[in-house]
N, C-alpha and C positions, 0 to 999 in steps of 0.2 A: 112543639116549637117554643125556643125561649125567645121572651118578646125581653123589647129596650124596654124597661122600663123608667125612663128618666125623660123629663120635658125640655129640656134646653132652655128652660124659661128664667126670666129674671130672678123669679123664686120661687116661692110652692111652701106646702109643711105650713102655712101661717107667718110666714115671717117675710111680711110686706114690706120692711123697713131693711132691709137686708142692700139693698142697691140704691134706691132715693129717699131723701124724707121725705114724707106726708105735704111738705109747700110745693116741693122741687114737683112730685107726682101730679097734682093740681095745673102746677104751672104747665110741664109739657102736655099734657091732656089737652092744653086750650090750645097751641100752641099752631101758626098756618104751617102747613109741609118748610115753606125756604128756612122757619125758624127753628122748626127741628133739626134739620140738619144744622145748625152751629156749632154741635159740638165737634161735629164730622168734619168741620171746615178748621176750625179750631185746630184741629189734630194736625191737619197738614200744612198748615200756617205753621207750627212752629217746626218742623221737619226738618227746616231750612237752620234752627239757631242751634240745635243738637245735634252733634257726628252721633247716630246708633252704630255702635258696633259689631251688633249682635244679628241685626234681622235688617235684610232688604227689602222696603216697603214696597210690591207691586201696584202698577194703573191698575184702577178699576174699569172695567173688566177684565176679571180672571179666571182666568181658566187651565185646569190642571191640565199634562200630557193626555189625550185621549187613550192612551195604553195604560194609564192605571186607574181608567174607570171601570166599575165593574159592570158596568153596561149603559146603552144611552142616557146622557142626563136629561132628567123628567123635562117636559116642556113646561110654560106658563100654566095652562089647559089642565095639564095633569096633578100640578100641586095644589092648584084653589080645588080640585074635584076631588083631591082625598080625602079619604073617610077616615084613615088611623092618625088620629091627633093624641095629643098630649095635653092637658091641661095645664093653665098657668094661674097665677092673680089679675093679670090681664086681661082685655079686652081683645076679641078677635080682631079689629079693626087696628089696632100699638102692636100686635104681635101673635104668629100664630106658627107652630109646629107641625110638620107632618109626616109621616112616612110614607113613604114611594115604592113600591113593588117590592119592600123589605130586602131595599138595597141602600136606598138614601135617606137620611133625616132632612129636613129644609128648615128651617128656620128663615120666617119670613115678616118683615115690619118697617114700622118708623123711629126715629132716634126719641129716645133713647134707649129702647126698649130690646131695638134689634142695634149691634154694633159693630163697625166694620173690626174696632178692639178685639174683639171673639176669631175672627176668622186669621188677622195677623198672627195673634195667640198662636192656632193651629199649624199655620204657614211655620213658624217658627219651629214649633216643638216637633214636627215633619221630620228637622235635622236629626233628633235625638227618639231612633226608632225604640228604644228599652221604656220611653214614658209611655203610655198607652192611651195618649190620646185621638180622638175622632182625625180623619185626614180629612183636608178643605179639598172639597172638587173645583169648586166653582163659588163665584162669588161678586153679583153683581146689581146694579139699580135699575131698579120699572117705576118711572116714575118718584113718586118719595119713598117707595121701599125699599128696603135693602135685602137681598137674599141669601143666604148661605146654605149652601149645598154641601149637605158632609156624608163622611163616611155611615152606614149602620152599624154600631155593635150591639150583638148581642149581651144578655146579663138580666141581671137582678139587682137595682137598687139596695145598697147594702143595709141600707133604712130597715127597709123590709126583713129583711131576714136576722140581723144585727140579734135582737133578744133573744131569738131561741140557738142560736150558736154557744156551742161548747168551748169554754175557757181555751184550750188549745188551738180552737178554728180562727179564733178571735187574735191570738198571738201570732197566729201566720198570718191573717191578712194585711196585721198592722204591722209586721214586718216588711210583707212586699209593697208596702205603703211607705214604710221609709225608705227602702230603695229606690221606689220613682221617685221622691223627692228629694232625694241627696242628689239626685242624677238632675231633675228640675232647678236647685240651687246650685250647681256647676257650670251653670249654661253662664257664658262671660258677660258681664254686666258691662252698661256704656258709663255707668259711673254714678246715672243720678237716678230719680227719682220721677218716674213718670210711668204711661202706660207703656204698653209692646211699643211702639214706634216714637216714642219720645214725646207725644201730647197729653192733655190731662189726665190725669188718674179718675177713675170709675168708684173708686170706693163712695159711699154714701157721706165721707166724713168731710171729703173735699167737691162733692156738686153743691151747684148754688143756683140761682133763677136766671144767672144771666153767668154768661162765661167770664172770670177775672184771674186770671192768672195766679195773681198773688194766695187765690183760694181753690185753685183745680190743678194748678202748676203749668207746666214744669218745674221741679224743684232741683237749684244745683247740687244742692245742699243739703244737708241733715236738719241744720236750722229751720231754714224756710219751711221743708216739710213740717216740722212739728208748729212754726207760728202759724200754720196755713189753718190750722185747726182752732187754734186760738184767736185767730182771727174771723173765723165761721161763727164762733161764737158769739163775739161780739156783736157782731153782724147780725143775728137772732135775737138776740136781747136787746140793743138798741134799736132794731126796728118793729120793734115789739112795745117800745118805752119806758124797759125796764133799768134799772143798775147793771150793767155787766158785772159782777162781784166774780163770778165763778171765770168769766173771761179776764180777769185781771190777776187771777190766781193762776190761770193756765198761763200767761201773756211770761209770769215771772217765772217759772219753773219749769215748762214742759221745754225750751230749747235747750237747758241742762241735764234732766233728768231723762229726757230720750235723746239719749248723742254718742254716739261714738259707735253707729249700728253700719253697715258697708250696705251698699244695693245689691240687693237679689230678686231673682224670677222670682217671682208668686204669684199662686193660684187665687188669691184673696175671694173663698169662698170652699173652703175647703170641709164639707159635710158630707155625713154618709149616703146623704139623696144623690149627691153626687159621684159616687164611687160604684161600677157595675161592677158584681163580682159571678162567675159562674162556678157549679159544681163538678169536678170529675166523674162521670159516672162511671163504675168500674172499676177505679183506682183507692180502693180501700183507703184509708187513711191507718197509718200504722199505732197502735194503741190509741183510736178512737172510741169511746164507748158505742161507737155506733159506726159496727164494722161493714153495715150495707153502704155506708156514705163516703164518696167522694171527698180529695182535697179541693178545696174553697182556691179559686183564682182571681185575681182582679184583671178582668179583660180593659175596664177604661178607665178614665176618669175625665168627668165632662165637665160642662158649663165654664169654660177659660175668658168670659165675658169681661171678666173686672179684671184681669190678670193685668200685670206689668213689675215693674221696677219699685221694690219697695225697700224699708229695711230691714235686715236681718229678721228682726221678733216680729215681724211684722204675720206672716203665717199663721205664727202660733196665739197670738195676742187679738189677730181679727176671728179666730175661731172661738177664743175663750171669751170674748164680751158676751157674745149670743149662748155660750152654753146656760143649758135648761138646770144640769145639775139633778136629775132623776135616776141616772144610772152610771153604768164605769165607760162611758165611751170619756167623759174628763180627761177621765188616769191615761184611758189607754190613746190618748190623741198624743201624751206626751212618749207615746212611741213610737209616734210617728214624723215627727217634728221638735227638737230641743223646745224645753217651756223656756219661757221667757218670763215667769212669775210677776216681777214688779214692775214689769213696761205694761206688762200684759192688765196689770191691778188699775196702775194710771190709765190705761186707755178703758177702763171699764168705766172710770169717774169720767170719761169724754165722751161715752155713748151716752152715759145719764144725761149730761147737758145737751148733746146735738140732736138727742132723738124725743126727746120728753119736750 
């Protein structure tokens, strides 16, 4: 049996700073049930000020056609009783994974941990069957949690397997890698700069301790998105006592030097932990040095958590802050995705200040 190997979880691999800072994670940890949900309320507060073009945001409770499940959806009873979990950097209690009779994943918790963002994501990308992401069954609240019911795929974390693949496996998978994503970036944008459904953005550069607009968005605009960041900063350093120096240098430069980028979908978390790929067995690969082995396929591509409306380098720029820089997945990301080299350089000097 090839098992999922992929947690749905905020993040994994060591890299805690990938979805909140280090204040923001403190704060919602303390935070009672009504006030985690804010971001949740948030999202559908602003609903009303943006036409989405792209995606119809269903009532919670939802529930897919009973004819494209692949069998009864698990009960409550069934998912707290699983045994095949997924590990996270979380706490069982913020967030927890499971699989279901290796038919369902669930993903199950409290905001911000678990987000209704993720399941829109899917609802969405539904339209465009060539991505190969998870399908949403079901998706709904028990109390302060939120649950999402998705599809199972099977795979291999491309993590996993990535270093001992042969130079040629590695060209096809990060080929069929730019084809879901050229087909991801064609999906029609509503124009601005938000999550799936037009509320704040999820990336870690725009949450804050308390919901403000001005710093989570929506943004109409290219501008705002980039002073949204300059303005986070500020915001750290003044409530810290310090100079803002490095936020008065972002404040003058970043709505020039990042502009003139169009909105597009994006996966904003786009890693090989994230990416199942399985092997053909049977199906030689033709001038393989290793003529027992299968062509390499990429069955999914998961965790659509942070996804929305970004700009253009946006992609390739959130992937390039966090690279480690130990091996060729660098080079070969920019096969996957156009680099965006010098949005990408500035947003590296923006992780330095927002995450440090």
């Amino acid at each position: 049996m090839v098992l999922v190997l992929k947690a749905f979880c905020c993040g994994g691999g060591g890299q805690v700073l990938r979805t909140l800072s280090n204040s923001f994670l403190k704060f919602a940890a303390s935070v009672q049930p009504s006030a985690s949900e804010a971001w949740s309320d948030l999202d559908h507060a602003r609903l009303d000020t943006i036409t989405m073009a792209a995606v119809t945001v269903p009532t919670l409770p939802f529930f897919c056609d009973p004819g494209e499940l692949p069998g009864p959806l698990p009960s409550l009873d069934e998912i707290v009783a699983a045994d095949q979990t997924f590990p996270g950097i979380s706490d069982d209690r913020y967030q927890r994974v499971a699989v279901v009779r290796e038919k369902f994943v669930v993903k199950y918790g409290v905001s911000p941990w678990v987000s209704e963002n993720e399941g829109h994501a899917l609802l969405l990308l539904a339209k465009y069957p060539s991505v190969p992401a998870p399908r949403l069954y079901a998706m709904y609240r028990e109390g302060n949690r939120l649950f999402l019911i998705m599809e199972f795929k099977e795979g291999t974390q491309l993590s996993t397997v990535w270093d001992s693949l042969p130079e040629h496996n590695k060209l096809d998978i990060t080929g069929q890698l730019r084809d879901i994503f050229t087909q991801v970036r064609q999906i029609p944008s509503p124009g601005v700069f938000s999550n799936v459904t037009g509320g704040p953005l999820r990336h870690r550069f725009f949450m804050s301790m308390e919901p403000t607009p001005q710093l989570n968005g929506p943004f109409q605009d290219e501008r705002d998105f980039s002073m949204a960041m300059a303005r986070r900063s500020r915001s750290n350093w003044e409530s810290n006592g310090y100079k803002p120096w490095t936020s008065e240098f972002l404040e003058r430069h970043l709505p020039t030097a990042l502009a003139g980028h169009p909105s597009v979908f994006t996966h904003d978390d786009l890693q090989r932990k994230n990416v199942l790929v399985s092997q053909d067995v049977g199906s030689a690969d033709s001038g393989s040095p290793d003529e027992s082995g299968g062509k390499w396929r990429v069955t999914a591509v998961l965790d659509w958590e942070d996804a929305g409306w970004y700009p253009s380098y946006w992609e390739y720029a959130a992937a390039f802050i966090d690279f480690v820089w130990n091996d060729d997945w660098p080079e070969k990301f920019e096969r996957i995705v156009d680099p965006w080299p010098l949005e990408a350089g500035l947003l590296r000097f923006v992780r330095q200040d927002l995450d440090y």
